[in-house]
PDB file of N, CA, C and O in Angstrom:
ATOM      1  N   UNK A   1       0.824  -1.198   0.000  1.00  0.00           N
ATOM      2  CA  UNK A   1       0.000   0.000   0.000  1.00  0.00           C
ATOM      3  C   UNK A   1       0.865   1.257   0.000  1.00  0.00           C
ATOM      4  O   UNK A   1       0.645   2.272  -0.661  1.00  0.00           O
ATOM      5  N   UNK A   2       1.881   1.044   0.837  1.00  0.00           N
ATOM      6  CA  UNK A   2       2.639   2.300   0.738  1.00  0.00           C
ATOM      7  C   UNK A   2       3.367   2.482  -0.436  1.00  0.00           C
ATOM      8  O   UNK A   2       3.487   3.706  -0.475  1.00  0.00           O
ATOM      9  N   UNK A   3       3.861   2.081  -1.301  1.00  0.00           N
ATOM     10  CA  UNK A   3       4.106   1.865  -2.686  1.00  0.00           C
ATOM     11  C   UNK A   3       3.349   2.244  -3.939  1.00  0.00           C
ATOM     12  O   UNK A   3       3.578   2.689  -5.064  1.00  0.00           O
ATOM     13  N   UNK A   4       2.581   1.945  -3.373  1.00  0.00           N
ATOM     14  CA  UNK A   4       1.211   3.059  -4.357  1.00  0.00           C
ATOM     15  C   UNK A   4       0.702   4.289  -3.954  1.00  0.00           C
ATOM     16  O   UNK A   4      -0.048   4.958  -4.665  1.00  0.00           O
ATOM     17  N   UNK A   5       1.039   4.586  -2.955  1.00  0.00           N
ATOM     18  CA  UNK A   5       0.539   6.094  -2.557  1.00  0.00           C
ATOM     19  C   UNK A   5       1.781   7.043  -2.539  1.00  0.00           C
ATOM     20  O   UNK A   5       1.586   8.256  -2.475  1.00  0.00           O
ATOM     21  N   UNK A   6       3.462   6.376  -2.611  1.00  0.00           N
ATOM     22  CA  UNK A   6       4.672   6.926  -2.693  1.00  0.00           C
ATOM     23  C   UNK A   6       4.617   8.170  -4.121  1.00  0.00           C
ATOM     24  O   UNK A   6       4.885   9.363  -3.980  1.00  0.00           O
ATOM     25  N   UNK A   7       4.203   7.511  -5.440  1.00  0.00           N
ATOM     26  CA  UNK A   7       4.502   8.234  -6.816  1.00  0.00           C
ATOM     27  C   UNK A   7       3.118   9.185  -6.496  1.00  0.00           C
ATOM     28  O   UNK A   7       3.467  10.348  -6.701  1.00  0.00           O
ATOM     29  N   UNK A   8       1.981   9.157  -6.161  1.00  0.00           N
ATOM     30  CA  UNK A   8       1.295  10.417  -6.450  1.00  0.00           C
ATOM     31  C   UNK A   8       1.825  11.368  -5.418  1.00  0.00           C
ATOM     32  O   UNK A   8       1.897  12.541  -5.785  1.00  0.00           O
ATOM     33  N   UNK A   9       2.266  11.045  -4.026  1.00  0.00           N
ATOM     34  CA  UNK A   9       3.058  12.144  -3.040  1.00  0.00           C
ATOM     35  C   UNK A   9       3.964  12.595  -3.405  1.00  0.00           C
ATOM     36  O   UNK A   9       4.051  13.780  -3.086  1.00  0.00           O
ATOM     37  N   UNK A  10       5.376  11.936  -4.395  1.00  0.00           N
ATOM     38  CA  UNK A  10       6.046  12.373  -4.459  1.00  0.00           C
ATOM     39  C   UNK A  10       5.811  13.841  -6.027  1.00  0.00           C
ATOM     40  O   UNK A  10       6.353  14.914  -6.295  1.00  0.00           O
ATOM     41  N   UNK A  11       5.044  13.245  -6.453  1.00  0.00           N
ATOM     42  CA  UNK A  11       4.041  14.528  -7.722  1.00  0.00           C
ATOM     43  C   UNK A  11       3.757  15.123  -7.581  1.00  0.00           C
ATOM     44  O   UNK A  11       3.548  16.012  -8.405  1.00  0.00           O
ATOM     45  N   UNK A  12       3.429  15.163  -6.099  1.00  0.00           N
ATOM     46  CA  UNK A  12       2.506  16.539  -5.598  1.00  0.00           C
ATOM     47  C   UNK A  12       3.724  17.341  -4.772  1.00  0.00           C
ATOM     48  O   UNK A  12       3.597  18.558  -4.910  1.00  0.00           O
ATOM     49  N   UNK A  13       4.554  17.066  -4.176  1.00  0.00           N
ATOM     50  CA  UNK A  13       5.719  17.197  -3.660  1.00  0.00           C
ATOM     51  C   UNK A  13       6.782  17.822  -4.848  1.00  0.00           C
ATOM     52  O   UNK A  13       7.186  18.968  -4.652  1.00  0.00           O
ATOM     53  N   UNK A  14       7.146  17.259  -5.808  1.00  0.00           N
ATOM     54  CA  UNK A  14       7.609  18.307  -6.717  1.00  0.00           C
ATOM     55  C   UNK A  14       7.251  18.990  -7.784  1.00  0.00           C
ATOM     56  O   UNK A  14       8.028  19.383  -8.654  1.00  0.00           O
ATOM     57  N   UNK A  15       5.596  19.222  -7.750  1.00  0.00           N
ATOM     58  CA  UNK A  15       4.570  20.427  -7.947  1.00  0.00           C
ATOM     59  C   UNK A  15       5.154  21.584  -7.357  1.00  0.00           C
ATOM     60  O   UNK A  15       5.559  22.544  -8.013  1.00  0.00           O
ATOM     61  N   UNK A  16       5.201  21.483  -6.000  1.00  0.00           N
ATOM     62  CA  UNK A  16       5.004  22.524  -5.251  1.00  0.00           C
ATOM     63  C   UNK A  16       6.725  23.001  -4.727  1.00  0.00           C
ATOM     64  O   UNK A  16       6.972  24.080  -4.189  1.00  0.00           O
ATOM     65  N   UNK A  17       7.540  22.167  -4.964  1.00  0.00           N
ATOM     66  CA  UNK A  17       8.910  22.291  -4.565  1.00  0.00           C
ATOM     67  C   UNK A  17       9.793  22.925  -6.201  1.00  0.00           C
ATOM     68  O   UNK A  17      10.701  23.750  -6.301  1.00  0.00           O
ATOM     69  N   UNK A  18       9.149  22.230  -7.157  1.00  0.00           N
ATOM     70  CA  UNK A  18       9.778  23.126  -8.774  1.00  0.00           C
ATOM     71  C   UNK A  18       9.256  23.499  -9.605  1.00  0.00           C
ATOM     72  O   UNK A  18       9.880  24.117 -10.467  1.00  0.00           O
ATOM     73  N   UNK A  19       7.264  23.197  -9.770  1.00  0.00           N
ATOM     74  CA  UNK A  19       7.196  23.468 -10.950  1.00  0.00           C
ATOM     75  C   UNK A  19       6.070  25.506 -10.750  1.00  0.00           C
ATOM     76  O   UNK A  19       5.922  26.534 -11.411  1.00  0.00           O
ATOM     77  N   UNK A  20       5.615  24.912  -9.388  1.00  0.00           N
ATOM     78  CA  UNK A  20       4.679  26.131  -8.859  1.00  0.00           C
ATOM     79  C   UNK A  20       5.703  27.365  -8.671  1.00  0.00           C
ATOM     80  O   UNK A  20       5.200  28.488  -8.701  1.00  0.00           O
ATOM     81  N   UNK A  21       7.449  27.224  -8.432  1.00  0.00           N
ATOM     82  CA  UNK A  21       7.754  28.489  -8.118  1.00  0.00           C
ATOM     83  C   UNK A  21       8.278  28.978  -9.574  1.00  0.00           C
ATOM     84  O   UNK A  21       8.223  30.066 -10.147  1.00  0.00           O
ATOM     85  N   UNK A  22       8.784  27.776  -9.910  1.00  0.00           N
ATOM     86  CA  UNK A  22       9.113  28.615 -11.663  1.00  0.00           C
ATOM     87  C   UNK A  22       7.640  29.281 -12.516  1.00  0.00           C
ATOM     88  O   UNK A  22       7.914  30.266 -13.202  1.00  0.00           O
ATOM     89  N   UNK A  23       6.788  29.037 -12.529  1.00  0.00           N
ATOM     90  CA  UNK A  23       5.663  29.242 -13.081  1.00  0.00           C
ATOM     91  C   UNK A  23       5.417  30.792 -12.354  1.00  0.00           C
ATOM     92  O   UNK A  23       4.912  31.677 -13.045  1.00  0.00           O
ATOM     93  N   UNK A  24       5.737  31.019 -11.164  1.00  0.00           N
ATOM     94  CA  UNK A  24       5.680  32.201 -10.106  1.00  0.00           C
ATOM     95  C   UNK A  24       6.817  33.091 -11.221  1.00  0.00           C
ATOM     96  O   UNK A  24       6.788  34.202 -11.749  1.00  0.00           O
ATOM     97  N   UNK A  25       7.490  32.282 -11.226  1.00  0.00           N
ATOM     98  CA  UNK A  25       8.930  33.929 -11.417  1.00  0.00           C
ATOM     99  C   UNK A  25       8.939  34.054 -12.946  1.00  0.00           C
ATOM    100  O   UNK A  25       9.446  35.045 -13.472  1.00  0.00           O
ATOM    101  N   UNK A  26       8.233  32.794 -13.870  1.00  0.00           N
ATOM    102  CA  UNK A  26       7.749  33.120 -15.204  1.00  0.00           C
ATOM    103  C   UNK A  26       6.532  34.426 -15.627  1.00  0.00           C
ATOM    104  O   UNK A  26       6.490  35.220 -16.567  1.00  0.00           O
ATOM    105  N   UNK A  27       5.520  34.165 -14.312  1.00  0.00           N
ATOM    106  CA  UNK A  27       4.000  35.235 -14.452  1.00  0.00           C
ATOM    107  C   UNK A  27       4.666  36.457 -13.817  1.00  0.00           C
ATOM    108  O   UNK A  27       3.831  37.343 -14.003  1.00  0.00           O
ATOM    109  N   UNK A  28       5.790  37.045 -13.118  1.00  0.00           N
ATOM    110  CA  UNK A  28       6.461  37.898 -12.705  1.00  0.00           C
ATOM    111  C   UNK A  28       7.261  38.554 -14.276  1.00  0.00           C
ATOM    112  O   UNK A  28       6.881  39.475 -15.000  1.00  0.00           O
ATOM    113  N   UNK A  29       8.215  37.845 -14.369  1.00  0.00           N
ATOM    114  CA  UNK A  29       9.013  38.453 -15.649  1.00  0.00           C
ATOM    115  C   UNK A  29       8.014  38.440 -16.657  1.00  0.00           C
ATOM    116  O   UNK A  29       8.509  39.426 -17.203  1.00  0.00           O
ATOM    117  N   UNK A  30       7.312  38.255 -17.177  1.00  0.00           N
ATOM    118  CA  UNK A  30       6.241  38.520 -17.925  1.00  0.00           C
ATOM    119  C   UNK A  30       5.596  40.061 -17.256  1.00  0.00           C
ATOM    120  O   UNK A  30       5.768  41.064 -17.949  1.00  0.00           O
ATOM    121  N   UNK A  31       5.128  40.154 -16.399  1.00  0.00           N
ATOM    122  CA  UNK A  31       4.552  41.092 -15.543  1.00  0.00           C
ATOM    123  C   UNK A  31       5.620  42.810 -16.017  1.00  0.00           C
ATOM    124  O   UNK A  31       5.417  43.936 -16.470  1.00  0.00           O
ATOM    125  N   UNK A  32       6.742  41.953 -15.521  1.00  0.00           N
ATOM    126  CA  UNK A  32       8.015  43.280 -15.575  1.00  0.00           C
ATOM    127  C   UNK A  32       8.103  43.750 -16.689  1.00  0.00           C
ATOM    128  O   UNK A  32       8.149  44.976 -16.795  1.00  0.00           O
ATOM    129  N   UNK A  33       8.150  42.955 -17.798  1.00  0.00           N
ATOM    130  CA  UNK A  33       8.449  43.125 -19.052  1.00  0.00           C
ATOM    131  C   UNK A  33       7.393  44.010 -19.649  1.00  0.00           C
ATOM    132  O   UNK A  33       7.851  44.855 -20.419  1.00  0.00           O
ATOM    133  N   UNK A  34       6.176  44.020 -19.493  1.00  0.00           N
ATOM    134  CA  UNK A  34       4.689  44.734 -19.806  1.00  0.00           C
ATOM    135  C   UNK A  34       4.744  46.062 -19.323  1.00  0.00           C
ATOM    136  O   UNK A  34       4.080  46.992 -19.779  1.00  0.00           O
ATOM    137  N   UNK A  35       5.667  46.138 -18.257  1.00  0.00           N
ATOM    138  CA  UNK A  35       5.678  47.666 -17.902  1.00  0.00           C
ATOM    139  C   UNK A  35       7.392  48.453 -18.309  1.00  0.00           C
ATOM    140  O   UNK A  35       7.932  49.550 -18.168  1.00  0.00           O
ATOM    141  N   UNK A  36       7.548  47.839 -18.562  1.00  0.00           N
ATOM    142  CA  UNK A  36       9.431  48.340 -19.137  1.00  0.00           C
ATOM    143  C   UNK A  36       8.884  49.391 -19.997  1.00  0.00           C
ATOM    144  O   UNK A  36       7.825  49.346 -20.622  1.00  0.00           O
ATOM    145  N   UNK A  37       9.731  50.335 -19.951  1.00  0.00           N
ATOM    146  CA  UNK A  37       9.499  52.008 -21.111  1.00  0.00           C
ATOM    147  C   UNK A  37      10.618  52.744 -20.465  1.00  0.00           C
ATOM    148  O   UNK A  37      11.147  52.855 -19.359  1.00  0.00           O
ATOM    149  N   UNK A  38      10.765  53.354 -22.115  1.00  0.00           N
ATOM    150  CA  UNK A  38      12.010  54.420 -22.081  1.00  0.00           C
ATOM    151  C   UNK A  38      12.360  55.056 -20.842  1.00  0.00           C
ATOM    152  O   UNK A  38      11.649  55.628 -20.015  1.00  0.00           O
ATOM    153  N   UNK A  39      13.714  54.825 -20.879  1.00  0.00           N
ATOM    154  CA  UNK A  39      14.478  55.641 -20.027  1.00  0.00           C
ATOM    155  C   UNK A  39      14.516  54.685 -18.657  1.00  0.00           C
ATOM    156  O   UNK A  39      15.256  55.075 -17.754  1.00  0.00           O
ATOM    157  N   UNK A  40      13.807  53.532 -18.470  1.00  0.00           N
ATOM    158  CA  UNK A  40      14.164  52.429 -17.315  1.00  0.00           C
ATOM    159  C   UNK A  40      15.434  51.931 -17.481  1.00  0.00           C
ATOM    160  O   UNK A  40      15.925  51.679 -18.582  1.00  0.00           O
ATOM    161  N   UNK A  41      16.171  51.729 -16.055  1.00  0.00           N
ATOM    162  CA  UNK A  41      17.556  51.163 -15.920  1.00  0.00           C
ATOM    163  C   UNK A  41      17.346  49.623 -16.050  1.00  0.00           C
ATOM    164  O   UNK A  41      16.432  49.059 -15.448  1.00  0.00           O
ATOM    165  N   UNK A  42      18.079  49.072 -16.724  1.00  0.00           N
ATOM    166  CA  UNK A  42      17.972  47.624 -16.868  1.00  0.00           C
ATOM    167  C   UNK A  42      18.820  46.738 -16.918  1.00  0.00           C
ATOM    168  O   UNK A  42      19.889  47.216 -17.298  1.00  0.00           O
ATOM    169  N   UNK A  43      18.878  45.650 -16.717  1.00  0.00           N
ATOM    170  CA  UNK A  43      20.232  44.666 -16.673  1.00  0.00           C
ATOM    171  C   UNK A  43      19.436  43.311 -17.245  1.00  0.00           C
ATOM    172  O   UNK A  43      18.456  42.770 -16.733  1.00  0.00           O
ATOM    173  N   UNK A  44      20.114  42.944 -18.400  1.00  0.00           N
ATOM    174  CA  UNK A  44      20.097  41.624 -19.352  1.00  0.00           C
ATOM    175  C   UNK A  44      20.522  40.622 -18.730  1.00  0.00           C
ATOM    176  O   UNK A  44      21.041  40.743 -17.620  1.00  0.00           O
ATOM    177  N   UNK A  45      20.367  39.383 -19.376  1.00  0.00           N
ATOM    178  CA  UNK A  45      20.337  38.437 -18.844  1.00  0.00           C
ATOM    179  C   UNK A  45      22.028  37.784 -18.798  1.00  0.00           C
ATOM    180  O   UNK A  45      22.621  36.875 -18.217  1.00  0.00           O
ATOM    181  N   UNK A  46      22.290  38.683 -19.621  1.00  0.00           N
ATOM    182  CA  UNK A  46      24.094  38.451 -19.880  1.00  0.00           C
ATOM    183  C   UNK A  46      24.879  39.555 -19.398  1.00  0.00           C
ATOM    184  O   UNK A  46      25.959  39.918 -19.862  1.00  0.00           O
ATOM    185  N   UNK A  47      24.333  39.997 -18.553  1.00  0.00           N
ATOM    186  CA  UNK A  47      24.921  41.075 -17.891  1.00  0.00           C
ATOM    187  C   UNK A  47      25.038  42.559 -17.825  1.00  0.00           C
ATOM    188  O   UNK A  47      25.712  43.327 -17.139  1.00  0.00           O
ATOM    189  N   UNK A  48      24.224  42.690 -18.697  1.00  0.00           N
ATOM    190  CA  UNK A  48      24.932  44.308 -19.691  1.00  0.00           C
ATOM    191  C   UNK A  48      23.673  45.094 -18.866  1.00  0.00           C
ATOM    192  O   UNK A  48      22.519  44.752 -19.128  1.00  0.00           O
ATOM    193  N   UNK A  49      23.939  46.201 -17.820  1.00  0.00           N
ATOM    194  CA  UNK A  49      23.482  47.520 -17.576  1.00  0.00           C
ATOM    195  C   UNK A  49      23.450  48.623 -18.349  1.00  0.00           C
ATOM    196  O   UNK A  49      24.440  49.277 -18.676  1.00  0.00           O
ATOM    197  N   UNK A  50      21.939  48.922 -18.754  1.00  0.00           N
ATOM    198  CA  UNK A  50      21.817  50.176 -19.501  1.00  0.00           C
ATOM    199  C   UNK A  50      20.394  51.089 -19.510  1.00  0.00           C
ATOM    200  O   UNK A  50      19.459  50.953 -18.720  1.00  0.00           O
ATOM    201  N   UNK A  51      20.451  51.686 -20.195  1.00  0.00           N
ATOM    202  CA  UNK A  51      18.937  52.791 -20.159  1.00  0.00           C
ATOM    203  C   UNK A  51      18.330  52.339 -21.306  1.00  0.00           C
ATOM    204  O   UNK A  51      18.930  51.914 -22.294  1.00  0.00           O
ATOM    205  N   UNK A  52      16.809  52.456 -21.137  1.00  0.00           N
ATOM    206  CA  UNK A  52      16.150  52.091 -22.792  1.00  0.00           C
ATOM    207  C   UNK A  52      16.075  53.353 -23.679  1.00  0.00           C
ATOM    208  O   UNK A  52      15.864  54.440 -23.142  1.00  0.00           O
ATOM    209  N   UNK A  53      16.207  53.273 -24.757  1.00  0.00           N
ATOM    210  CA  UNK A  53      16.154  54.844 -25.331  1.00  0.00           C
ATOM    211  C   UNK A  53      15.278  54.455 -26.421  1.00  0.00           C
ATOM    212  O   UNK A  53      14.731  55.403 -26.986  1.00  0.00           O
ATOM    213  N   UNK A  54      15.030  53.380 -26.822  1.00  0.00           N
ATOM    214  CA  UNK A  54      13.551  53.206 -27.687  1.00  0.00           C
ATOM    215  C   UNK A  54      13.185  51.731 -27.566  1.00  0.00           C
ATOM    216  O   UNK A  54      13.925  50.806 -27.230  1.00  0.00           O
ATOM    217  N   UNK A  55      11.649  51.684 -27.972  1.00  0.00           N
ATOM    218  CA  UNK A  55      10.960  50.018 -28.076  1.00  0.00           C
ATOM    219  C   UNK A  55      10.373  49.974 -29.497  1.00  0.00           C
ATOM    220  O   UNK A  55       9.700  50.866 -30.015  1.00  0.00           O
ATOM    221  N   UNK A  56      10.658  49.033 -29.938  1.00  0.00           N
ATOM    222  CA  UNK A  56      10.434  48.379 -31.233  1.00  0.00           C
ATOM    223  C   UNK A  56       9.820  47.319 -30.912  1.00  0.00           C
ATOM    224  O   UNK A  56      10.463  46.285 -30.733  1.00  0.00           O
ATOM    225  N   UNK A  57       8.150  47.358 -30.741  1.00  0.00           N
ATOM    226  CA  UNK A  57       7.636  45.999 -30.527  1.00  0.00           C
ATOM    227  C   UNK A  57       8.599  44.690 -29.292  1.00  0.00           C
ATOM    228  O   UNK A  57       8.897  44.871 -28.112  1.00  0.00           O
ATOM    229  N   UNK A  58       8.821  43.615 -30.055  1.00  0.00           N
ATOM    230  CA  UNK A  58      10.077  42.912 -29.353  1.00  0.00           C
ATOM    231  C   UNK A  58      11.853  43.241 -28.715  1.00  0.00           C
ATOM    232  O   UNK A  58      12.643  42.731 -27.921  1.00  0.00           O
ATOM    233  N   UNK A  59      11.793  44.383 -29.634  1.00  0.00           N
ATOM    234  CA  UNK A  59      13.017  44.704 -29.906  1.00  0.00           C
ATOM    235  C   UNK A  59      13.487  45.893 -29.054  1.00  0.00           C
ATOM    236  O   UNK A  59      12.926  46.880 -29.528  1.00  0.00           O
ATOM    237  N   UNK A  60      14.206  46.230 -28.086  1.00  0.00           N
ATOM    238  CA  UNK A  60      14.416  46.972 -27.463  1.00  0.00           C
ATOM    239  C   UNK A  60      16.152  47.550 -27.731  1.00  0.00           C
ATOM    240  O   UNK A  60      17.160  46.872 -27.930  1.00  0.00           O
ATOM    241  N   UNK A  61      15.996  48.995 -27.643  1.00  0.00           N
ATOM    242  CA  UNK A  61      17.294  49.822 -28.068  1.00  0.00           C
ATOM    243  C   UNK A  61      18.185  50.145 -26.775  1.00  0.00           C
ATOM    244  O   UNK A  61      17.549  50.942 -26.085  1.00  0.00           O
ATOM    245  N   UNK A  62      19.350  49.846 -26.216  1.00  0.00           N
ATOM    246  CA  UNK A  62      19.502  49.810 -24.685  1.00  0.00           C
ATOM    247  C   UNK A  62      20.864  50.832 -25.027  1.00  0.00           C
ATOM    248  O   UNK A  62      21.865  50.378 -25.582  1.00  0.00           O
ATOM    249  N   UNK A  63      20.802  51.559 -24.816  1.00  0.00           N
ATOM    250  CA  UNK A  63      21.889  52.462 -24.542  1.00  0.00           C
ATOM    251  C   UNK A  63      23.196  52.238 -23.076  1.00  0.00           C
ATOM    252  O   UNK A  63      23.011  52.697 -21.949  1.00  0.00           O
ATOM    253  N   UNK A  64      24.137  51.636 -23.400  1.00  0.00           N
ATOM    254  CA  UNK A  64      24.653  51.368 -22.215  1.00  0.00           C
ATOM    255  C   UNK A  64      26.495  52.248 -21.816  1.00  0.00           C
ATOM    256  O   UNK A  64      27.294  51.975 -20.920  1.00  0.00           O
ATOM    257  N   UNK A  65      26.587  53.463 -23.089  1.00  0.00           N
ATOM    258  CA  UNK A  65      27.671  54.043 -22.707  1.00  0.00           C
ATOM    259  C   UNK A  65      27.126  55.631 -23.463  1.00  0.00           C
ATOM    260  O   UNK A  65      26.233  55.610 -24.310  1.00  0.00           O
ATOM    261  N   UNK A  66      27.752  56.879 -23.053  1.00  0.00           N
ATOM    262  CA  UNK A  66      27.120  57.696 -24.326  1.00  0.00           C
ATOM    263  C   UNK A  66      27.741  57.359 -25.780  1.00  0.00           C
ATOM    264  O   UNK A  66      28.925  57.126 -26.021  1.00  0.00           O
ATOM    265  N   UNK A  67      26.596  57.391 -26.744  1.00  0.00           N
ATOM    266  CA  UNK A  67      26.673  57.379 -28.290  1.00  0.00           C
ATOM    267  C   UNK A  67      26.563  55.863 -28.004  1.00  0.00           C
ATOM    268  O   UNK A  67      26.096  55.262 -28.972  1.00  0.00           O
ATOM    269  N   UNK A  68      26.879  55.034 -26.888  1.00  0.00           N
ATOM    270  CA  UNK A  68      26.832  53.772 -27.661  1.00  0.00           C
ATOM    271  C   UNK A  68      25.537  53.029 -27.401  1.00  0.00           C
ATOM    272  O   UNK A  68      25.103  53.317 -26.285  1.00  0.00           O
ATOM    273  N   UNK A  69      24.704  52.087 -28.122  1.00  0.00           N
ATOM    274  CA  UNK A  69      23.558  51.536 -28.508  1.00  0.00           C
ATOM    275  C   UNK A  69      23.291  50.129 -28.981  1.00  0.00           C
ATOM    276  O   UNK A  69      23.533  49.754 -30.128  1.00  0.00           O
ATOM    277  N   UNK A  70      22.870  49.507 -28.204  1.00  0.00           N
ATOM    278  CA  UNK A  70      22.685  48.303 -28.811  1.00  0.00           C
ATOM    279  C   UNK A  70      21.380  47.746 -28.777  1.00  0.00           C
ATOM    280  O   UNK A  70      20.594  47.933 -27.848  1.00  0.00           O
ATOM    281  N   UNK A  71      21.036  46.737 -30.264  1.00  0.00           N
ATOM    282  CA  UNK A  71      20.018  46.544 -30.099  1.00  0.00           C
ATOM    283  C   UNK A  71      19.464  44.781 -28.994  1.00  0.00           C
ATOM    284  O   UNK A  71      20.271  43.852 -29.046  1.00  0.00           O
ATOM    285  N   UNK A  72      18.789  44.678 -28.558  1.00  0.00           N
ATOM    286  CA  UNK A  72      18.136  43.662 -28.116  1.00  0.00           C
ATOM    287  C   UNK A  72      16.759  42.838 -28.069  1.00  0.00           C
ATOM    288  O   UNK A  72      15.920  43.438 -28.740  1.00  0.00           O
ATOM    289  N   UNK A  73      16.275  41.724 -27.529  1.00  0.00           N
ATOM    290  CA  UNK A  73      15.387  41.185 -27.207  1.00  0.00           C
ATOM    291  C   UNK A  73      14.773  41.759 -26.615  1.00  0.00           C
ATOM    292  O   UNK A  73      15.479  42.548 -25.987  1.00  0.00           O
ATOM    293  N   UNK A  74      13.240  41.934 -26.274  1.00  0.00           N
ATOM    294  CA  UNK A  74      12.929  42.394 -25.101  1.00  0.00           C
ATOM    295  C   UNK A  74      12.941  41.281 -24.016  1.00  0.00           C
ATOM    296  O   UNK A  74      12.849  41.625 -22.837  1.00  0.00           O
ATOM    297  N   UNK A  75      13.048  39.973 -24.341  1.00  0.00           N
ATOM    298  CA  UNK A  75      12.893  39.140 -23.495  1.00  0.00           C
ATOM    299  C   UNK A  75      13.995  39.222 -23.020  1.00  0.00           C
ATOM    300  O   UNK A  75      13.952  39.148 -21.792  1.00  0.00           O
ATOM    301  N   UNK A  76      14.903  39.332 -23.392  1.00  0.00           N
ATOM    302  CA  UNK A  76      16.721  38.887 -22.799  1.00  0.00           C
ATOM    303  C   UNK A  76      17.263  40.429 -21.289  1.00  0.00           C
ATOM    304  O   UNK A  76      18.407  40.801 -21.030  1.00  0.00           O
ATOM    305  N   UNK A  77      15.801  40.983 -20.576  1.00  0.00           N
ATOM    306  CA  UNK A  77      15.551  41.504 -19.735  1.00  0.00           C
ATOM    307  C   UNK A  77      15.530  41.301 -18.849  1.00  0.00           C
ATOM    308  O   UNK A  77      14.415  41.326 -18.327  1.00  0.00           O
ATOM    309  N   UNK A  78      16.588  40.982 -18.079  1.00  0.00           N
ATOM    310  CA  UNK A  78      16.781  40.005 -16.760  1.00  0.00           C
ATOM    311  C   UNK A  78      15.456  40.882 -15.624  1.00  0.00           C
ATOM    312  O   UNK A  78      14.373  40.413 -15.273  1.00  0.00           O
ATOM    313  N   UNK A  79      16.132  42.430 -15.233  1.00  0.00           N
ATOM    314  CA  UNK A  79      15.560  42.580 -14.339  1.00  0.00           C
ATOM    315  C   UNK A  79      15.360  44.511 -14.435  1.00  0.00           C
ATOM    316  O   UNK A  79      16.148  45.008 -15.240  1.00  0.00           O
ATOM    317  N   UNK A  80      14.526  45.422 -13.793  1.00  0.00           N
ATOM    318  CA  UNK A  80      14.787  46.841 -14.080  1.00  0.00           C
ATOM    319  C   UNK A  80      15.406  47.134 -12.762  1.00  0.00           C
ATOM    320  O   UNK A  80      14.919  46.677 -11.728  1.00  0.00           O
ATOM    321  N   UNK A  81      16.581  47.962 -12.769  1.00  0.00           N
ATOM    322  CA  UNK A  81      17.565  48.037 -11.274  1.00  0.00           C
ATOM    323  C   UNK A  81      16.514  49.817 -10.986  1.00  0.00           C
ATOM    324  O   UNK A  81      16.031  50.707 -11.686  1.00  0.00           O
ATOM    325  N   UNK A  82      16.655  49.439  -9.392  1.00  0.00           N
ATOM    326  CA  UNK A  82      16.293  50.717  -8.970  1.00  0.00           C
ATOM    327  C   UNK A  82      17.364  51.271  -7.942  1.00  0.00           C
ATOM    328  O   UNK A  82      18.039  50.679  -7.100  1.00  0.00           O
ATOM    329  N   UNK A  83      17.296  52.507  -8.269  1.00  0.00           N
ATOM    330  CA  UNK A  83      18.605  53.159  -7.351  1.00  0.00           C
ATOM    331  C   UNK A  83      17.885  53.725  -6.561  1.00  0.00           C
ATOM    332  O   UNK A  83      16.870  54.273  -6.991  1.00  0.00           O
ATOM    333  N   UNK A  84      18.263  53.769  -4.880  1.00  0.00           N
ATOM    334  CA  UNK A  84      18.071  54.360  -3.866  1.00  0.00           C
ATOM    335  C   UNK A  84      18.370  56.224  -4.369  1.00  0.00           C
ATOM    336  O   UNK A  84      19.205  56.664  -5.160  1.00  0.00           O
ATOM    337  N   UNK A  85      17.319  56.978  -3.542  1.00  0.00           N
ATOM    338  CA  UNK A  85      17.773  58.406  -3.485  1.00  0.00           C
ATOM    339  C   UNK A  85      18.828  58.546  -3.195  1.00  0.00           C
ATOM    340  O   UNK A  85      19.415  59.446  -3.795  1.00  0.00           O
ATOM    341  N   UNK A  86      19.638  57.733  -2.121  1.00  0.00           N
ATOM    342  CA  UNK A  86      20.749  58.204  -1.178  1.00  0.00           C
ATOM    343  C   UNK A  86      22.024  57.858  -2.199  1.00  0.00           C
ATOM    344  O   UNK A  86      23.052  58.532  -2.245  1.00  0.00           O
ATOM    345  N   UNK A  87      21.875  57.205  -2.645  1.00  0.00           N
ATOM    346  CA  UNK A  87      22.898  56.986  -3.490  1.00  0.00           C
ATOM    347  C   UNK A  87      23.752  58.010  -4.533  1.00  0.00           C
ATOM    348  O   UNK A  87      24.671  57.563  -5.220  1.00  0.00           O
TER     349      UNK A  87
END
């Protein structure tokens, strides 16, 4: 008996241990991404800190030195950094 009730516990057990929090931080970055607009500080998923200076549908223009510009994903948007006043 305990052998048969082991595989549906352990299903429900890594429901809730891997598939419920990725699904969480998927409906989040989705979330972030919907509100991203010019001039937000941002950091890619490969590292690169910069300002948005235009949106092209998918395609986002990230300014990350003066004059310099690159284009990107909008998905490849890791996260938008916020700076403290005090700083």
């Amino acid at each position: 008996m305990g052998g048969i009730l082991f595989i549906p516990i352990l299903l429900v057990i890594m429901y809730f241990l891997i598939l419920r929090p990725q699904q969480k931080r998927m409906k989040d970055q989705r979330a972030m991404l919907s509100v991203v607009d010019v001039g937000d500080d941002v950091r890619t998923d490969s590292g690169i800190y910069g300002t948005i200076s235009d949106l092209d549908g998918d395609t986002v223009f990230l300014m990350i030195s003066d004059g310099v510009e690159i284009k990107i994903s909008k998905a490849s948007i890791a996260e938008m950094i916020k700076y403290d006043d005090e700083d």
